[in-house]
C-alpha positions in Angstrom: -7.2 68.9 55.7 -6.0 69.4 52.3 -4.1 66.8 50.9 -3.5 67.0 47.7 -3.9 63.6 45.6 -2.2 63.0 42.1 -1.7 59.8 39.5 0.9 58.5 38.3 1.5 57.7 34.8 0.5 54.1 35.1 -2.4 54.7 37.4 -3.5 57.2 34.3 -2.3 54.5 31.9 -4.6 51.8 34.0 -7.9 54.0 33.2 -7.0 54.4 30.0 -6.7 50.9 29.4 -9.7 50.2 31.3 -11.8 53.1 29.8 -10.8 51.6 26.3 -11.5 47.7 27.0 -15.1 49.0 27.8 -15.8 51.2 25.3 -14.5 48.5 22.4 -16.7 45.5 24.6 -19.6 47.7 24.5 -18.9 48.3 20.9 -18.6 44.6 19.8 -21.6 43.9 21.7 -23.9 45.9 20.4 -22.7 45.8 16.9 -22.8 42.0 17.3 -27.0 42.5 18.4 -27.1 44.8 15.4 -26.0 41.5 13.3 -28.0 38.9 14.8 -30.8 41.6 14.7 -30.6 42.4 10.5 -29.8 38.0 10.1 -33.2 38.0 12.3 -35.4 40.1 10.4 -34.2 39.2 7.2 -34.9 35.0 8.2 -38.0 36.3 9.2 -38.6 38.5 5.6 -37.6 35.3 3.8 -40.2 33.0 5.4 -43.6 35.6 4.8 -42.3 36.4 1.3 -42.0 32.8 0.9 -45.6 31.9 2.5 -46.5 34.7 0.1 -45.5 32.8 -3.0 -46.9 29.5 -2.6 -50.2 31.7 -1.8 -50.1 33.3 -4.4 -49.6 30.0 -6.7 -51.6 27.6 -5.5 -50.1 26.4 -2.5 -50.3 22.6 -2.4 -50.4 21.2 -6.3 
């Protein structure tokens, strides 16, 4: 039983498409959670830098 299977062009077309909606969702995605990651950490920077200052001067006046 060997029956040979083959594509057509817009079966091969179809996976390309597919293959390449994936790849550039995946790619969004995580570049998107690289984003919120860096806005995160630097929110999170500002605030102990911040603490830091009015620490280091005093605090309440």
């Amino acid at each position: 039983m060997s029956h040979e299977r083959t594509l057509t062009d817009a079966d091969v077309q179809a996976i390309a498409a597919a293959l390449e909606k994936s790849i550039a969702d995946r790619f969004v995605r995580k570049a998107g959670m690289g984003v919120l990651t860096l806005a995160w950490r630097g929110f999170v920077l500002a605030i102990i830098l911040l603490a830091g200052y009015y620490m280091a001067h005093g605090g309440s006046r």
